[in-house]
C-alpha positions in Angstrom: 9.3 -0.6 29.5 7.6 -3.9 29.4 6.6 -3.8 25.8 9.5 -2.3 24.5 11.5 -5.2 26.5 9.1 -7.9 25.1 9.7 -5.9 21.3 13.9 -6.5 22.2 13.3 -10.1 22.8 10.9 -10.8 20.0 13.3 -9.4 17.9 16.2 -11.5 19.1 14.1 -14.2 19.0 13.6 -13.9 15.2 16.8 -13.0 14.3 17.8 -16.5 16.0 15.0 -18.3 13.9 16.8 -16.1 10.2 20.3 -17.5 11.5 19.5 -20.3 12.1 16.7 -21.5 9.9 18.3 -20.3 6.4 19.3 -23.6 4.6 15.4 -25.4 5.9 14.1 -22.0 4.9 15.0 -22.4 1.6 11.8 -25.3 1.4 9.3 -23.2 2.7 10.5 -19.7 1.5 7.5 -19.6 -1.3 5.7 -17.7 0.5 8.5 -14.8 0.5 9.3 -15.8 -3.2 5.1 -15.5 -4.1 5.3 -12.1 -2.6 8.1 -10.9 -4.3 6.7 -12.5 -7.7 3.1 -10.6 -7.0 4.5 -7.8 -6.5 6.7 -7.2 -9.6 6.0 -4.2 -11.5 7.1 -2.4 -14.9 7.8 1.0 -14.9 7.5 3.3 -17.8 7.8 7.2 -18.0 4.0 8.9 -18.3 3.7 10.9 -21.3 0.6 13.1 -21.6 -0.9 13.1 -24.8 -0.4 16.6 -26.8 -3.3 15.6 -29.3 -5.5 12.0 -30.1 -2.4 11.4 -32.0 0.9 12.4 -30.1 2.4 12.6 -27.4 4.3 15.5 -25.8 8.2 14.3 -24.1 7.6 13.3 -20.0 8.2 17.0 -18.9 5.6 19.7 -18.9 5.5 23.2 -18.0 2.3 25.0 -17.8 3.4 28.7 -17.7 4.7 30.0 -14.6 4.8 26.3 -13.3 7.9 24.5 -12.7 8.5 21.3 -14.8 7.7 18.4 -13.0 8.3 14.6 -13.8 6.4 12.2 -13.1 6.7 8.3 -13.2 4.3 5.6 -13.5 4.6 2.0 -13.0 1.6 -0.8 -13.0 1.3 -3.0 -10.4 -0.4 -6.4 -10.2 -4.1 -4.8 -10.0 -4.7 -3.7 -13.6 -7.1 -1.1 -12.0 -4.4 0.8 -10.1 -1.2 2.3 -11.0 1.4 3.9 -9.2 2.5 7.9 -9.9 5.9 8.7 -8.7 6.0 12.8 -8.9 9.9 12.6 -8.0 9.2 14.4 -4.5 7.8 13.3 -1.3 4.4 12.5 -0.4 3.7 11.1 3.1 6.7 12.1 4.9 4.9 9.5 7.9 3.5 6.2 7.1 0.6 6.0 4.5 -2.5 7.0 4.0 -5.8 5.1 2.3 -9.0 6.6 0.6 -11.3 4.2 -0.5 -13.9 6.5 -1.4 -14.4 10.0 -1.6 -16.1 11.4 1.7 -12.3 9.6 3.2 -10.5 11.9 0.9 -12.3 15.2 2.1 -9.3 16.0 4.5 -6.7 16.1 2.0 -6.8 18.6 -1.2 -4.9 16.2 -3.8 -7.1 13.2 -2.8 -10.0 15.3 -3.2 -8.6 16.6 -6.3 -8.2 12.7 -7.7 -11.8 11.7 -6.5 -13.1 14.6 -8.7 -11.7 12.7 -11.6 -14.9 10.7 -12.9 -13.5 7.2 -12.6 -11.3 7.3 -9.9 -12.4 5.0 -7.0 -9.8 4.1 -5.2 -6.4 6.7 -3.4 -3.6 5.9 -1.6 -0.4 8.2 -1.0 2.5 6.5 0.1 6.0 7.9 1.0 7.0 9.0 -2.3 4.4 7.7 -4.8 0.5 8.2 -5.1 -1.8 4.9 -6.1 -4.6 5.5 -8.3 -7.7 2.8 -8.6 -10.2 3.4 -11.3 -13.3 1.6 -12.1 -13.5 -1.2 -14.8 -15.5 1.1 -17.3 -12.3 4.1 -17.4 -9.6 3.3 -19.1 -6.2 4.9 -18.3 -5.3 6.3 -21.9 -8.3 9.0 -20.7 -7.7 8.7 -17.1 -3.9 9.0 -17.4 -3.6 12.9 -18.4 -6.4 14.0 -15.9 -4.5 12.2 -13.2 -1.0 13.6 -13.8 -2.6 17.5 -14.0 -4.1 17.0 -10.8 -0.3 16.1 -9.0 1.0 18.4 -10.8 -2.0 21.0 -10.2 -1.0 20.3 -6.3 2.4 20.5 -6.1 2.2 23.5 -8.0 0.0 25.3 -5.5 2.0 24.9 -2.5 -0.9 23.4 -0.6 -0.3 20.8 1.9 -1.1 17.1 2.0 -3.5 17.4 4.4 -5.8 20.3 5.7 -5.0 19.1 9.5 -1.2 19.5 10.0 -1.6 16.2 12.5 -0.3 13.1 10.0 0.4 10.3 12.8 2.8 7.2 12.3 0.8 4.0 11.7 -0.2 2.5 14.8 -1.3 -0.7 14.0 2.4 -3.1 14.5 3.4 -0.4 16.9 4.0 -2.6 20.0 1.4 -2.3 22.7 1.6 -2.6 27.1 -1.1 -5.7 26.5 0.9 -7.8 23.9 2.3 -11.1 23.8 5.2 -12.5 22.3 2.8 -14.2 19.7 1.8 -10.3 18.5 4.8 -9.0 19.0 6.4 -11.8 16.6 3.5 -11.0 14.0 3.9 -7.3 14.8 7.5 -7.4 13.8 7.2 -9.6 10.7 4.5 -7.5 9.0 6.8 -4.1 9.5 9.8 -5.3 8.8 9.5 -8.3 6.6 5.9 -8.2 4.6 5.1 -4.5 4.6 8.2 -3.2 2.6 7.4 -5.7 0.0 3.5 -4.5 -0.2 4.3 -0.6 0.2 6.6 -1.3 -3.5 4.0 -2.1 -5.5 1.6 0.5 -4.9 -0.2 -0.7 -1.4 0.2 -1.8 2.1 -1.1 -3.8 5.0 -3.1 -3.1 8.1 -2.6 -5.5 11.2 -6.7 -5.8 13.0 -5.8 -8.2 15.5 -5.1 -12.3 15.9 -7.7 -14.7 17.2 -5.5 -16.9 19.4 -8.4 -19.4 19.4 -8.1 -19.9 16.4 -5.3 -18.9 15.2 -5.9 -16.3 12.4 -4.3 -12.8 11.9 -6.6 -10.3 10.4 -5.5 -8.0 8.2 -6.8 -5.2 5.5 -5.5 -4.7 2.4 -5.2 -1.2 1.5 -4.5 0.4 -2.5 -3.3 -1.1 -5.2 -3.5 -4.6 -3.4 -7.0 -4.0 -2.1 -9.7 -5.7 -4.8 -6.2 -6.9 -6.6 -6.8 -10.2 -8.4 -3.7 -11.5 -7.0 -4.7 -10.2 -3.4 -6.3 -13.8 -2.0 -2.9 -15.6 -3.9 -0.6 -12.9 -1.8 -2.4 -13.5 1.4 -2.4 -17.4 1.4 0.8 -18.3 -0.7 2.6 -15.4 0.8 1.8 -13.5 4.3 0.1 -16.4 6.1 3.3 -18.8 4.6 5.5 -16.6 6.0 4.0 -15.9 9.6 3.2 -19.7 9.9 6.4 -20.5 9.4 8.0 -18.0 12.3 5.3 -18.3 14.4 3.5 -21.3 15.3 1.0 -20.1 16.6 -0.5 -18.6 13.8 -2.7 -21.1 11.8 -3.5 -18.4 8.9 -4.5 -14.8 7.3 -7.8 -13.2 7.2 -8.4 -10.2 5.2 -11.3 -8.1 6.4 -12.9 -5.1 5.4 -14.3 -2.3 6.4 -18.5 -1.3 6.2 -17.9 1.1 3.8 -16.2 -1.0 1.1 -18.3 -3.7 1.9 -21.4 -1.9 0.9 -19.3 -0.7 -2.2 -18.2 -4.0 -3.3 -22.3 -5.2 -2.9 -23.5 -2.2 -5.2 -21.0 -2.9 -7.7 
């Protein structure tokens, strides 16, 4: 009862500051605007290639299979792109693979990571992002990708082998928070995470140092190893929570052991 109070007055307490703070908000709203300019995207319909020459129209059927269509768009990382199958995927929060011994409990992601090139998964609620490496490029990778959606939704499998999918827990607000992490908390799901889920990614809150000030945060597909990533973070997300919280003196991204090592033997 005492969080969710502290969540209700958090809440009113930043809906006061959107009021009220819209004209001087206006002056320091780049770091909303950069985010909204990083993540633009073009979409385009995916068209498998029939031969080295042509291509076959955006909807297949294999046989007994239905049709299915599927959509890709790029995102600001020219090493991951987002497929759009037209159904859901993650009917609760998101879900990140950065490397293939991650992607063991869920058939499709294992089904992706047995694409040689493919680094990087990330399912989302209705899209999957793909990440391959800098020697692939996606005119080969493109029609090996779309197979395997269409591979899965065509065998009735589900997502995951373990029916237990949880909602993220990371902004969820906690007996032990303050109004400081409630305020970030609430700005990261409500204002920041949207923005990062459209192109392809999403955020993950680790903590905030109130020592000195800095929020922690991973980046997770399309916008982790994006180019753009360290512009989004400082123009963008640590604008943003400076501005409606004080507190906060800036963004952090941090990773875990397992990409760290990854990122070394690269």
């Amino acid at each position: 009862m005492a969080a969710r109070a502290r969540g209700l007055v958090s809440r009113r307490r930043l809906s006061s500051l959107w009021r009220s703070d819209i004209s001087s908000h206006r002056s320091v709203s780049s770091g909303a605007a950069a985010i909204q300019r990083s993540f633009t995207r073009v979409a385009f319909d995916y068209r498998a290639p029939a031969s080295a020459a042509l291509r076959a129209p955006p909807r297949f059927s294999y046989g007994h299979r239905r049709s299915l269509f599927i959509q890709v768009q790029t995102t600001p990382n020219p090493a991951s792109l987002i497929f759009s199958p037209g159904k859901p995927v993650m009917e609760i929060g998101s879900s990140d693979f950065p490397n293939a011994r991650t992607a063991m409990k869920s058939p499709l992601a294992k089904s992706l990571f047995g694409i040689d090139g493919v680094t990087r998964v990330f399912f989302g609620s209705d899209f999957v992002t793909v990440t391959k490496s800098d020697d692939t490029e996606w005119d080969v990778l493109k029609p090996e990708v779309f197979a395997a959606i269409m591979d899965f939704y065509a065998s009735g499998q589900p997502l995951f082998y373990s029916a237990q999918v949880e909602a993220p827990k990371d902004t969820a607000i906690e007996e032990g928070d303050d109004e400081t992490v409630v305020m970030i908390k609430e700005l990261l799901e409500t204002r920041i995470r949207p923005a990062v889920k459209d192109d392809g990614g999403d955020i993950e809150y680790r903590g905030f140092d109130r020592e000195s000030g800095i929020v922690e945060l991973k980046m997770q597909g399309a916008c982790s190893g994006c180019p753009s990533s360290a512009v989004t973070l400082k123009s963008g997300i640590e604008n943003m929570l400076m501005h409606y919280v004080p507190e906060v003196k800036g963004v952090k991204e941090v990773k875990d052991d397992d990409e760290e090592e990854k990122a070394e033997g690269a």
